[in-house]
LOMINU-498416 format. One record per residue: residue in three letters; x negated, y, z negated of N, C-alpha, C in turn. Coordinates in Angstrom, 2 decimals. Each point is the difference from the previous one (the first is absolute). Example, Ala and Ser with C-alpha at 12.3 -4.5 7.8 and 13.67 -1.06 7.14 Angstrom:
LOMINU-498416
     r        nx        ny        nz       cax       cay       caz        cx        cy        cz
   ALA    -13.19     -5.69     -7.80      0.89      1.19      0.00     -0.90      1.20      0.00
   SER      0.35      1.05      0.72     -0.82      1.19     -0.06      0.77      1.09     -0.73
//
This chain:
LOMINU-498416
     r        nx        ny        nz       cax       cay       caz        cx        cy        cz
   UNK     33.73     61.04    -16.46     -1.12     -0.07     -0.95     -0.19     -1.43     -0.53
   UNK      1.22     -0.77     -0.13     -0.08     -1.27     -0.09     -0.95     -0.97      0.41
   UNK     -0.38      0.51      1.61     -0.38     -0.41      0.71     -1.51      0.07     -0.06
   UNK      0.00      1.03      0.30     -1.41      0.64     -0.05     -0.91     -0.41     -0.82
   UNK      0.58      0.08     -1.54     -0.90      0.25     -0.78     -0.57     -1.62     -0.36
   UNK      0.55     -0.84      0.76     -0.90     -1.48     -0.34     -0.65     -0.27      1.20
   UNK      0.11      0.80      1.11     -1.00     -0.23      0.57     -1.59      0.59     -0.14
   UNK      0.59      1.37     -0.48     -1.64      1.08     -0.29     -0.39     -1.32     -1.21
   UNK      0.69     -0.65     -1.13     -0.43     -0.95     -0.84     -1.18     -0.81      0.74
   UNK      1.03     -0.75      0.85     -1.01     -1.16      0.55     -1.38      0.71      1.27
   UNK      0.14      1.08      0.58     -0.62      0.52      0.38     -1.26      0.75     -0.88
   UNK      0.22      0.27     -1.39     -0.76      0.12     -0.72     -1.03     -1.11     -0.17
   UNK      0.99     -1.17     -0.74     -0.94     -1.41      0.05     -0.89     -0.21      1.04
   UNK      0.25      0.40      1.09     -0.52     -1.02      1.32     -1.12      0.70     -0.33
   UNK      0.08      1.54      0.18     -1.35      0.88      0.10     -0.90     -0.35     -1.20
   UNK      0.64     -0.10     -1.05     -1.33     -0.47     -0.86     -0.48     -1.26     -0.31
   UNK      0.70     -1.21      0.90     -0.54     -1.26     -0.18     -1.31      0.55      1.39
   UNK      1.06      0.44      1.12     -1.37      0.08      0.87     -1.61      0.22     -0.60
   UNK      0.43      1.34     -0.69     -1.47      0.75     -0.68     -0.72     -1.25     -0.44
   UNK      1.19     -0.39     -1.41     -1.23     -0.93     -0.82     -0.24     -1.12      0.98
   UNK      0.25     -0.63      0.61     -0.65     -0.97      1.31     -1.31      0.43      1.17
   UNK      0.41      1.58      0.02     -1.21      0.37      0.56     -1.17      0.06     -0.91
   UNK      0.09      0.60     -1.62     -0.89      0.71     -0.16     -0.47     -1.94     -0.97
   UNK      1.07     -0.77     -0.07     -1.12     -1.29     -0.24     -0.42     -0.93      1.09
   UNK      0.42     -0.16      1.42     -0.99     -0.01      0.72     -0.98      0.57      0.32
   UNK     -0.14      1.34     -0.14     -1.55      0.68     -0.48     -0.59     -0.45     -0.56
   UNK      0.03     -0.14     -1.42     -0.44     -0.48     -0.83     -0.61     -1.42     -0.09
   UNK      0.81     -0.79      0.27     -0.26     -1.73     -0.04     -0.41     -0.06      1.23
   UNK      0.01      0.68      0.96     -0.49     -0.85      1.38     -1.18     -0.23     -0.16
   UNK     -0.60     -1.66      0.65     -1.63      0.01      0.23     -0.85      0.68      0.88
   UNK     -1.00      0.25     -0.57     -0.92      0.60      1.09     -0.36     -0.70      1.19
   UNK      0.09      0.98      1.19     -0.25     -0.82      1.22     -1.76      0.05     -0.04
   UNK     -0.44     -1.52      0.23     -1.67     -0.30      0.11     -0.03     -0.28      1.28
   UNK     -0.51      1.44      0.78     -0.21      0.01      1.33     -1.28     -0.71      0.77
   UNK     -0.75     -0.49     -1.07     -0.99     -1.04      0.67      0.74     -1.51     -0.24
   UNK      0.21     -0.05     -1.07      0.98     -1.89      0.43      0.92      0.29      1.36
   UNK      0.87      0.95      0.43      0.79      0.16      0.72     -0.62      0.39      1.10
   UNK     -1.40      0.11      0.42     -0.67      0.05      1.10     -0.46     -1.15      0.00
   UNK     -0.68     -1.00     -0.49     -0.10     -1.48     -0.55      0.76     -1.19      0.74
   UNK      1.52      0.57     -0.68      0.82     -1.04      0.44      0.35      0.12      1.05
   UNK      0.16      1.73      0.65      0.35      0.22      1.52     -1.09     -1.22      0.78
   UNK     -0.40     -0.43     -0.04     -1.40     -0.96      0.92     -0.15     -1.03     -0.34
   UNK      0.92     -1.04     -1.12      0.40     -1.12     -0.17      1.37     -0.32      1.04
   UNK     -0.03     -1.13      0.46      0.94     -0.47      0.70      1.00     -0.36     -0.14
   UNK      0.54     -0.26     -1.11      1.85      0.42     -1.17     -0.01     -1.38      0.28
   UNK     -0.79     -0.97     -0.08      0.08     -1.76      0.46      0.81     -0.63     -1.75
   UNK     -0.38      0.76     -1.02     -0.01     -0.20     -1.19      0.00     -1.36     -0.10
   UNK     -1.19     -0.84      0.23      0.08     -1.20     -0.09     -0.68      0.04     -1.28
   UNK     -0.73      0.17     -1.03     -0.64     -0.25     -0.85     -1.65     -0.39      0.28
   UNK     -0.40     -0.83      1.51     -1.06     -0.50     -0.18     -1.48      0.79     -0.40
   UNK      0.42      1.25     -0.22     -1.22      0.59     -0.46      0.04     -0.37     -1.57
   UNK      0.63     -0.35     -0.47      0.19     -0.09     -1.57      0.94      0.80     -1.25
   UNK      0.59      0.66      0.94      0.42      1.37     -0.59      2.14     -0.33      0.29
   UNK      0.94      0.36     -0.46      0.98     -0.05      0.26      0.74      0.72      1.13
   UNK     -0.41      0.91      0.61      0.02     -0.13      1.56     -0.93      1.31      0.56
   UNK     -0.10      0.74      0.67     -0.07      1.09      0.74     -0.02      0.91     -0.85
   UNK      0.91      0.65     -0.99     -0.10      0.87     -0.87     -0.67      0.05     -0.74
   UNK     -0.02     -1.69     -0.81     -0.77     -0.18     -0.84     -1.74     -0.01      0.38
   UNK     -0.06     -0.22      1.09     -1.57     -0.14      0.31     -0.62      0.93      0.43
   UNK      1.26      1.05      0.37     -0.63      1.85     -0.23     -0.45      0.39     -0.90
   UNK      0.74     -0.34     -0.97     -0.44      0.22     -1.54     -1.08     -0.53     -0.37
   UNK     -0.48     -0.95      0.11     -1.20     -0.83     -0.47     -1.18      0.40      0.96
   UNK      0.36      0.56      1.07     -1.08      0.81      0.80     -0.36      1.20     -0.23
   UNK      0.66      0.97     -0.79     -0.24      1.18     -0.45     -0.09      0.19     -1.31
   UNK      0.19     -1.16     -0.84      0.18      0.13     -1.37     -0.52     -0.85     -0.49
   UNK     -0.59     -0.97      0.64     -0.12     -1.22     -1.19     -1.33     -0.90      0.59
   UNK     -0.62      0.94      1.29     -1.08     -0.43      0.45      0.11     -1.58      0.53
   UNK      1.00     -0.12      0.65      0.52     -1.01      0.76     -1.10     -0.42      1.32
   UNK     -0.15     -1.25      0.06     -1.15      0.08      1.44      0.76      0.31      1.51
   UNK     -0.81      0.85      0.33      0.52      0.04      1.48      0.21     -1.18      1.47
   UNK      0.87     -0.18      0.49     -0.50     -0.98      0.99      1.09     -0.92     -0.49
   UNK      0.94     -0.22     -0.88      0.93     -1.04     -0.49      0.71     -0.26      0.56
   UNK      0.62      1.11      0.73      1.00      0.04      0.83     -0.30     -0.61      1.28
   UNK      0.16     -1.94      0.36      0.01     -0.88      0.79      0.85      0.47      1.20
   UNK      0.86      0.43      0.17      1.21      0.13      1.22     -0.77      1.28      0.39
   UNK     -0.11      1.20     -0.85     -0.59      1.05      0.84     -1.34     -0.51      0.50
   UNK     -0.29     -0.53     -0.50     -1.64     -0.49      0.92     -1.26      1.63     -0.23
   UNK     -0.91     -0.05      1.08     -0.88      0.68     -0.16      0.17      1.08      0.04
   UNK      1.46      0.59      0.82      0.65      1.21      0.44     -0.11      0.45     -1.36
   UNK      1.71     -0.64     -0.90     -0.02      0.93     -1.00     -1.18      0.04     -1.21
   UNK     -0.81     -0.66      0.13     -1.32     -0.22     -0.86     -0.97      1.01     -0.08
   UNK     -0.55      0.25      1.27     -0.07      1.49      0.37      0.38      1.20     -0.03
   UNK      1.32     -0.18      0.07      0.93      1.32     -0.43      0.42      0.79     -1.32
   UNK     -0.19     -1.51     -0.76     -0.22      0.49     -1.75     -1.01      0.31     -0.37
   UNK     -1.38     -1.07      0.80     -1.42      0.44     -0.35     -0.10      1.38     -0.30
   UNK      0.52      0.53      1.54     -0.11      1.54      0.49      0.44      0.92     -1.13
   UNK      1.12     -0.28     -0.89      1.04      1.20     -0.56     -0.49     -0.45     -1.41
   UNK     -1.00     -0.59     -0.28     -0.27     -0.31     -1.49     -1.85     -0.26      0.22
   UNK     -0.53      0.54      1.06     -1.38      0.25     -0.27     -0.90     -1.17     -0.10
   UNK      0.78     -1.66      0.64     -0.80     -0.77     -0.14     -0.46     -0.87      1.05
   UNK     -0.59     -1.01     -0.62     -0.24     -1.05      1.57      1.65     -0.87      0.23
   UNK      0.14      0.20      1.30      1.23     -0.66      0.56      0.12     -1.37      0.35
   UNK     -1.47     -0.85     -0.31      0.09     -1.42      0.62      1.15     -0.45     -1.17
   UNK      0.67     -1.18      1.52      1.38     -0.50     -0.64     -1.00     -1.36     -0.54
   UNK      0.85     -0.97     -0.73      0.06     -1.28     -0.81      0.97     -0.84      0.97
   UNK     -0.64     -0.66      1.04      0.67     -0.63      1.05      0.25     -1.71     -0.86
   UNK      1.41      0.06      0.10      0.56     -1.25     -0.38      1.03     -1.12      1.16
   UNK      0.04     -1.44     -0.86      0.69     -0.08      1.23      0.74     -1.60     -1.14
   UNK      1.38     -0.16      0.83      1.03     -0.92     -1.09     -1.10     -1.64      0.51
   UNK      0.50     -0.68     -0.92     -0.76     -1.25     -0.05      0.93     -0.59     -0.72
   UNK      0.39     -1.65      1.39      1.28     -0.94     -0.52     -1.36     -1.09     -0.63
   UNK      0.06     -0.23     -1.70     -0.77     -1.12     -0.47      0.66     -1.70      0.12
   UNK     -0.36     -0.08      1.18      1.05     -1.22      0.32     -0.81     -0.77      1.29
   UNK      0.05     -0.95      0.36     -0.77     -0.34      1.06      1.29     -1.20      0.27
   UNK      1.14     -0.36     -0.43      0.70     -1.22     -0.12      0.99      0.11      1.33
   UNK     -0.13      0.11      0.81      0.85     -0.08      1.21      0.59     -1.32      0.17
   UNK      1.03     -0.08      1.28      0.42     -1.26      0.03     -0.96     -1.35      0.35
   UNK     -1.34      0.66      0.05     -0.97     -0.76      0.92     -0.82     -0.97     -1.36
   UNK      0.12      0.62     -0.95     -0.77     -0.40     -0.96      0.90     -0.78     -1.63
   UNK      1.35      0.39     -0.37      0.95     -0.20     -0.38      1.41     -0.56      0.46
   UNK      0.93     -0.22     -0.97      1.69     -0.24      0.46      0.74      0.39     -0.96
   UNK      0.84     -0.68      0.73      1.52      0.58     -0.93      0.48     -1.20     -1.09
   UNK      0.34      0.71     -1.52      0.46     -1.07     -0.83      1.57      0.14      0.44
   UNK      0.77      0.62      0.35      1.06      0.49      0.09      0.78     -0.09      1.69
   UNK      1.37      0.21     -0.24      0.49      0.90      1.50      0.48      0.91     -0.28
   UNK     -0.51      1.17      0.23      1.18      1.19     -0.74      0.24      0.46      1.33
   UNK      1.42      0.33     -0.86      1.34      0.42      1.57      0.58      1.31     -0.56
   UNK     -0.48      0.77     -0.71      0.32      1.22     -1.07     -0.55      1.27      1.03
   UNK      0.14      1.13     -0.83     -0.24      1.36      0.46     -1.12     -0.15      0.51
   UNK     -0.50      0.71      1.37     -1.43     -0.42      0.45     -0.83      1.11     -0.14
   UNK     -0.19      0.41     -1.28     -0.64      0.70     -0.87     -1.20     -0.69     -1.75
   UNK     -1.40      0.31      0.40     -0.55     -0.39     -0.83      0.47      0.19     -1.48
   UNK      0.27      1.56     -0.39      1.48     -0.25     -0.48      0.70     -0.52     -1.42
   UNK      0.60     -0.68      1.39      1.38     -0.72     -0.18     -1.06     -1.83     -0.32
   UNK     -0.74     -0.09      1.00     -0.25     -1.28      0.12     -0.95     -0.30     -1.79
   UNK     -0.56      0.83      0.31     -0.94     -0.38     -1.51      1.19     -0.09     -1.33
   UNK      0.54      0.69     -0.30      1.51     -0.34     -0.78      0.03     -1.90     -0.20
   UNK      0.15     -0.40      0.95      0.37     -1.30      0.42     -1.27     -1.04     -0.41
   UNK     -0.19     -0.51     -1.08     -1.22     -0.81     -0.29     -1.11      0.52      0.41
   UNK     -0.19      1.30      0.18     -1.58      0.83      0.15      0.42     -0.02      1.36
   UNK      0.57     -0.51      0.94     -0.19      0.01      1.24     -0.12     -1.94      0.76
   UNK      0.02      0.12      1.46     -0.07     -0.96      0.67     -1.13     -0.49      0.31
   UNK     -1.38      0.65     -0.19     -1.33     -0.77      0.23      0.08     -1.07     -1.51
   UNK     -1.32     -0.59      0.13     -0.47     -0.94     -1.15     -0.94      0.78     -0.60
   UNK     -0.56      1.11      0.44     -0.77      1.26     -0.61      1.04      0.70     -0.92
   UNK     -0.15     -0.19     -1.31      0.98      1.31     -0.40     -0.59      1.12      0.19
   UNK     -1.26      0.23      0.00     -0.48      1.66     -0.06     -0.46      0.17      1.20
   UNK     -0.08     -0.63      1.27     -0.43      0.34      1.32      1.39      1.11      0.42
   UNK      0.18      0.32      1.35      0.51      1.31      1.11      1.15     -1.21      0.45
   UNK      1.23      0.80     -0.21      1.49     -0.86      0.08      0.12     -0.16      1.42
   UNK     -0.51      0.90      1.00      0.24      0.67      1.48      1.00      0.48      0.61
   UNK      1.00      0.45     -0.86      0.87      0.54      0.14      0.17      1.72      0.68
   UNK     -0.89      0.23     -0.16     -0.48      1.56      0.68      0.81      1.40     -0.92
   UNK      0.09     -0.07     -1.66      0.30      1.02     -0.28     -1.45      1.15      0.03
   UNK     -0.67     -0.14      0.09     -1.39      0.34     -0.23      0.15      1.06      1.77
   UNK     -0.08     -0.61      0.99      0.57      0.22      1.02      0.74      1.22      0.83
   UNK      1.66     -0.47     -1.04      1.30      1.17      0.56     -0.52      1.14     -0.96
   UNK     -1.30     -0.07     -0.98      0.22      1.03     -0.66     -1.58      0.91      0.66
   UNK     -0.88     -0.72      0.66     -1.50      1.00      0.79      1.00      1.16      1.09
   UNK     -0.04      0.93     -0.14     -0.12      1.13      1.21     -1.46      0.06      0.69
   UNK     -0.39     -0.80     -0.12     -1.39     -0.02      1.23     -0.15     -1.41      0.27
   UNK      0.61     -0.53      0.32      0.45     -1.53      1.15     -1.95     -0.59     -0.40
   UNK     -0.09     -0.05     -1.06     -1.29     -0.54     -0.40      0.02     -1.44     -0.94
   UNK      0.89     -0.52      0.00      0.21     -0.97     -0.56      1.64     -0.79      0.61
   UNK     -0.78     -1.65      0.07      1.17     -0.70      0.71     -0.73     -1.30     -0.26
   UNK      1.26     -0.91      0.22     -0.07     -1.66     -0.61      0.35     -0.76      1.27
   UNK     -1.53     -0.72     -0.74     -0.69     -1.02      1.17      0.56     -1.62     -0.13
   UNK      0.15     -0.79      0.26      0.04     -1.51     -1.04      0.63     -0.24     -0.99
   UNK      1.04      1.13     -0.53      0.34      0.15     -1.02     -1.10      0.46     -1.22
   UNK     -0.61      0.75      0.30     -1.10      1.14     -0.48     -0.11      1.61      0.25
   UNK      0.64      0.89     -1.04     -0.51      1.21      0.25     -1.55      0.31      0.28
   UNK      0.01      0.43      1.29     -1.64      1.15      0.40      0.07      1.05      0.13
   UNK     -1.09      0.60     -0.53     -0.46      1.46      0.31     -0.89      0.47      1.13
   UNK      0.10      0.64      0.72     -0.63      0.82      0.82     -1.08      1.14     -0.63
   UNK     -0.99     -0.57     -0.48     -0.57      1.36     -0.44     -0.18      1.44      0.85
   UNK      0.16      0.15      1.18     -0.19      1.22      0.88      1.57      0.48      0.29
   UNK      0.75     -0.75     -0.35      0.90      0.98     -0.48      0.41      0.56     -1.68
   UNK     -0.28     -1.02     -0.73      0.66      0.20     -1.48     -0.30      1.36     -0.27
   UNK      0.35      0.63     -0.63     -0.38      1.20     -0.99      0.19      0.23     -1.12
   UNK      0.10     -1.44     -0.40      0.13     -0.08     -1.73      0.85      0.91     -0.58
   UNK      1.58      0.19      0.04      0.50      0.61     -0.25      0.76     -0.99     -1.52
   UNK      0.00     -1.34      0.50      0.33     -0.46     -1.49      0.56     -0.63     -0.12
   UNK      1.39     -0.19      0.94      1.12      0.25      0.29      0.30     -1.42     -0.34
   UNK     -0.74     -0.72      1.12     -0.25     -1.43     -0.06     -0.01     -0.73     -1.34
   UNK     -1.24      0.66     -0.62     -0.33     -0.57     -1.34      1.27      0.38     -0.74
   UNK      0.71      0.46     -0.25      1.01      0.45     -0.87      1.59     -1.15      0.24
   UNK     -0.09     -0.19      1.44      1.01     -0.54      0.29     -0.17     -1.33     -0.24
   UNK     -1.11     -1.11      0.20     -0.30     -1.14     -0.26      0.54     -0.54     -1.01
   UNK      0.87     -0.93     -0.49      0.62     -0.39     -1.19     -1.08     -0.96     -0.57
   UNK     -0.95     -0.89      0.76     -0.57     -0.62     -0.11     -1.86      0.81     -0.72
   UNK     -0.04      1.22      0.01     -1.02      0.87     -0.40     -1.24     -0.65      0.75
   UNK     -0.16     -0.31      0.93     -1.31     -0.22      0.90     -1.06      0.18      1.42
   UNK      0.96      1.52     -0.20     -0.55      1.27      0.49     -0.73      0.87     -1.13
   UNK     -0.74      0.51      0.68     -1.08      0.52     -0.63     -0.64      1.13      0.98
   UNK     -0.56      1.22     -0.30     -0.08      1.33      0.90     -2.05     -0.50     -0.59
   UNK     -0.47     -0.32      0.84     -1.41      0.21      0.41     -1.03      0.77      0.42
   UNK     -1.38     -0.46     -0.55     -0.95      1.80      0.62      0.07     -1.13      1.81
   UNK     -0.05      1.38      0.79      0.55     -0.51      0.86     -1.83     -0.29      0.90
   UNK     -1.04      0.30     -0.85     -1.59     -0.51     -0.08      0.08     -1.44     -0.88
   UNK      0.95     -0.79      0.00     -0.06     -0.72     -1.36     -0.57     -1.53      1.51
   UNK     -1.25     -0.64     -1.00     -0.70     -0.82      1.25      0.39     -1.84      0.10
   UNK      0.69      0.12     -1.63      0.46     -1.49     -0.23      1.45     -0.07     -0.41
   UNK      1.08     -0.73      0.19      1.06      0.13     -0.96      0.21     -1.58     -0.29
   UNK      0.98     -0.38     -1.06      0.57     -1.40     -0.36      1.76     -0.09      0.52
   UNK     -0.18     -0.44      1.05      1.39     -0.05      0.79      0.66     -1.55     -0.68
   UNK      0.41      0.34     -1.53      0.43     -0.46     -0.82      0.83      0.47     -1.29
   UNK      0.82     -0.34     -0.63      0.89      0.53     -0.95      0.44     -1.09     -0.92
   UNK     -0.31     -1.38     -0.31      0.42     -0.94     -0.38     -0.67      0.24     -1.89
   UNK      0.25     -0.03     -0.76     -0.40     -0.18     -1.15      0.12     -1.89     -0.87
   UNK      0.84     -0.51      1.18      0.00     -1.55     -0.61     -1.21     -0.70      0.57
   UNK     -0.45     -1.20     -1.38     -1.25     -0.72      0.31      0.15     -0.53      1.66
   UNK     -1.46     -0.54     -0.52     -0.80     -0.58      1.56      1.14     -0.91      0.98
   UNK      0.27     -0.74     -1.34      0.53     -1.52      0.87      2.17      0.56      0.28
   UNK      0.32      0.72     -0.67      0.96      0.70      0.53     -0.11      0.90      1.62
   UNK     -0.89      0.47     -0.19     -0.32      0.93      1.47     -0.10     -1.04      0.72
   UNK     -0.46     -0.81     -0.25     -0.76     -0.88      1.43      1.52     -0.72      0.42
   UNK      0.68     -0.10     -0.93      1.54     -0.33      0.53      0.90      0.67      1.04
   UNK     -0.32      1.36     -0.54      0.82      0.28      0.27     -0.32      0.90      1.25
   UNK     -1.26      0.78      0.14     -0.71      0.47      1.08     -1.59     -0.35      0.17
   UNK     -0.15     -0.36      1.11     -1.93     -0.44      0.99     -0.72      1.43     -0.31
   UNK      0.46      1.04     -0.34     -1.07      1.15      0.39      0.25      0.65     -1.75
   UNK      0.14     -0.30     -0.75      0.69      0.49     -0.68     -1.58     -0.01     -1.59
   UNK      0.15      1.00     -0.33     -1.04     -0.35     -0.98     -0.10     -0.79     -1.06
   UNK     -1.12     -0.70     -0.18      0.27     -1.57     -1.26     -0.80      1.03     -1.82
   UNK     -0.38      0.80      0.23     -0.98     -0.08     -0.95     -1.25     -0.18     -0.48
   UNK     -0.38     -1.09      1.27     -0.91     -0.58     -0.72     -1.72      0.81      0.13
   UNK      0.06      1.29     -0.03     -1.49      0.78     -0.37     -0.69     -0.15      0.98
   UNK     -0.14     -0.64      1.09     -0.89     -0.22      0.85     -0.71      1.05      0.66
   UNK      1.02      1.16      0.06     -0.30      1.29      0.49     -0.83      0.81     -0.46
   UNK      0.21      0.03     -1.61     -0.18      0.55     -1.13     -2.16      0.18      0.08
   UNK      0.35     -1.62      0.24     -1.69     -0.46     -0.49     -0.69      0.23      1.26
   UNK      0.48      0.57      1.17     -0.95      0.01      1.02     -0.03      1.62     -0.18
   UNK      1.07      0.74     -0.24     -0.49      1.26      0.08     -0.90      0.68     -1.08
   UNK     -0.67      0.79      0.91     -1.73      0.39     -0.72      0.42      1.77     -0.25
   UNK      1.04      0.26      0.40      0.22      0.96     -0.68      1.17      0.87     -1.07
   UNK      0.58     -1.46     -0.45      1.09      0.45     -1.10      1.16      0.72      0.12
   UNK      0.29     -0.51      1.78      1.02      0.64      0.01      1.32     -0.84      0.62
   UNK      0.13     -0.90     -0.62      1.07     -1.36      0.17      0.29     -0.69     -1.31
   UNK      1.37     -0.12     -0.61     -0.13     -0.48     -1.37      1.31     -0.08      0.10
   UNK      0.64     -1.60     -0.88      0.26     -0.57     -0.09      1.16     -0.25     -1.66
   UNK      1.40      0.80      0.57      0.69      0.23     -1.12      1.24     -1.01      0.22
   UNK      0.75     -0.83     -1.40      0.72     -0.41      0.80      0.55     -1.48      0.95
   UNK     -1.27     -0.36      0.14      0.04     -0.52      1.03     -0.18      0.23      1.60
   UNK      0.18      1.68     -0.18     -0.20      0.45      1.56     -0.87      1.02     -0.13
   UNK     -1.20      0.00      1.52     -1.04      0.68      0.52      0.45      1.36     -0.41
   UNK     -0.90      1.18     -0.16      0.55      1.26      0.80     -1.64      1.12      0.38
   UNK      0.10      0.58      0.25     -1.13      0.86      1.41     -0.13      1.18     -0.93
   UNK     -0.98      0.71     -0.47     -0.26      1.25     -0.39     -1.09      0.64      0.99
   UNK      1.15      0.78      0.79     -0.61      1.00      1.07     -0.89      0.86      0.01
   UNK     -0.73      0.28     -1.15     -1.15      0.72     -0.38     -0.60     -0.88     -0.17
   UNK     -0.22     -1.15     -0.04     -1.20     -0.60     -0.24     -0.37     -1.01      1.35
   UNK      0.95     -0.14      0.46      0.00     -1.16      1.03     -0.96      0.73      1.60
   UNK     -0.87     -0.90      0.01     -0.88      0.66      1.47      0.83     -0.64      0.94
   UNK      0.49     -0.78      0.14      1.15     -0.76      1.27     -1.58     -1.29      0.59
   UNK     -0.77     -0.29     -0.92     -0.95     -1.26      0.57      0.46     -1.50      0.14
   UNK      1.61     -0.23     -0.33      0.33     -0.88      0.21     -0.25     -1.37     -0.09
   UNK     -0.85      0.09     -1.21     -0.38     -1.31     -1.12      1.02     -0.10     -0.47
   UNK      1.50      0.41     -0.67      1.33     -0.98     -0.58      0.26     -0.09      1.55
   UNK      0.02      0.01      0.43      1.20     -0.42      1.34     -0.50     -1.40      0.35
   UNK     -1.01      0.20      0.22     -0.89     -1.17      0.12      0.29     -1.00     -0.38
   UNK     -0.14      0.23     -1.81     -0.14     -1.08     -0.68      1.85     -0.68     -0.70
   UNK      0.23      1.17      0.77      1.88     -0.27     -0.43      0.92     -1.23      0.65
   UNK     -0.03     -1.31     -0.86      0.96     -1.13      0.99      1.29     -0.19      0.15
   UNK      0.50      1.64     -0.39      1.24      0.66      1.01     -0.28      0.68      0.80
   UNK     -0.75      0.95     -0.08     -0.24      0.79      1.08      1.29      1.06     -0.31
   UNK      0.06      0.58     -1.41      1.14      1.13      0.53     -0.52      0.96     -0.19
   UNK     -1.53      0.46      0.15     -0.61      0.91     -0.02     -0.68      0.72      1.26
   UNK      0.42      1.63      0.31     -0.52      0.40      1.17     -0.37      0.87      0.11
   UNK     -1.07     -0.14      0.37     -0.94      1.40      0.36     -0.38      0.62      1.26
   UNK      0.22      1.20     -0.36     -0.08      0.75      1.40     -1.27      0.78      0.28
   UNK     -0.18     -0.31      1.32     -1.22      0.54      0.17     -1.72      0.13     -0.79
//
């Protein structure tokens, strides 16, 4: 009886911790929302953020709850754009984007203040007096931007990160990894950009990079439709306004302005 009777004890306990564990997971569990969870089934688990949202889960949520726009989701492309359209009653056109290096400073146009013999990681290298160009805010070319694309859409030319727009899918990834912040996720309709990042005056740029933007408005005053302005010291492109007529490019005596098509 010795025996026994501390086990029926603890056998008692067990059975009624079980209960109260069942009957308050009843209780406290959340409700399953079988439309977010049809939602997210058709997101691509990329959880990169570039829709705006903190990943995949979160942008289920903001699609069923919070009147989130459809089409955000860059990596799923038109597929899953459609597929949410479908399960939430709306139009499925995606918001086609695409990464954009604001930099035009290759080895062709710039140099090196430095020799760095360090980690061959942008990194590591920017740590080190901003880095080894004479650009502090230009593309290190180190390729972290690079080891981190799963769609082989970006690679360094001259010591210049490029993008491939027909592959990118704006997943972000890029932009996030840049230590240097001069990546940027673009409407991927966007007809002008400023392949520039420098915020130091005229006569500094001209030191230190040929393509590099000075400031000096030239752009500003030829465009007739208000969509080039001048913060800073450096150009920048507002993609809703810009027709791509290519009056700043023109009148730009860097030329780090480009328009497509």
């Amino acid at each position: 009886m010795s025996i026994v009777l501390p086990i029926v004890i603890l056998a008692g306990i067990g059975l009624l911790l079980g209960l109260i564990l069942s009957v308050a997971s009843a209780v406290l569990a959340v409700p399953r929302d079988e439309k977010v969870e049809a939602v997210r089934a058709v997101l691509p688990g990329a959880n990169c953020g570039a829709c705006g949202y903190s990943g995949c889960d979160g942008y289920a949520q903001g699609l069923v709850h919070e009147g989130a726009k459809v089409g955000l989701c860059s990596p799923g492309g038109t597929a899953v754009a459609e597929a949410t359209g479908r399960l939430l009653g709306v139009d499925g056109a995606v918001e086609v984007k695409t990464a954009l290096v604001h930099c035009g400073g290759c080895e062709e146009f710039t140099s090196r203040k430095l020799h760095y013999s360090g980690i061959p990681s942008c990194k590591a290298a920017s740590q080190f007096y901003g880095g080894d160009w004479k650009c502090g805010f230009g593309c290190l070319g180190y390729g972290d931007c690079v080891k981190v694309c799963e769609f082989d859409a970006i690679h360094v030319e001259n010591g210049l990160a490029r993008v491939d727009p027909s592959q990118c899918r704006a997943c972000g990834l890029c932009v996030k990894q840049c230590p240097k912040g001069i990546i940027s996720l673009v409407p991927g309709n966007a007809k002008g950009v400023v392949r520039c990042s420098s915020h130091d005056k005229g006569a500094v740029v001209r030191k230190a990079c040929s393509v590099g933007c000075i400031g000096c408005m030239k752009c500003t005053k030829v465009c007739q439709h208000d969509a080039i302005h001048v913060d800073h010291f450096l150009a920048s492109i507002d993609p809703e306004k810009c027709v791509g007529c290519g009056e700043c490019a023109a009148a730009c005596p860097s030329k780090c302005i480009s328009i497509f098509g």
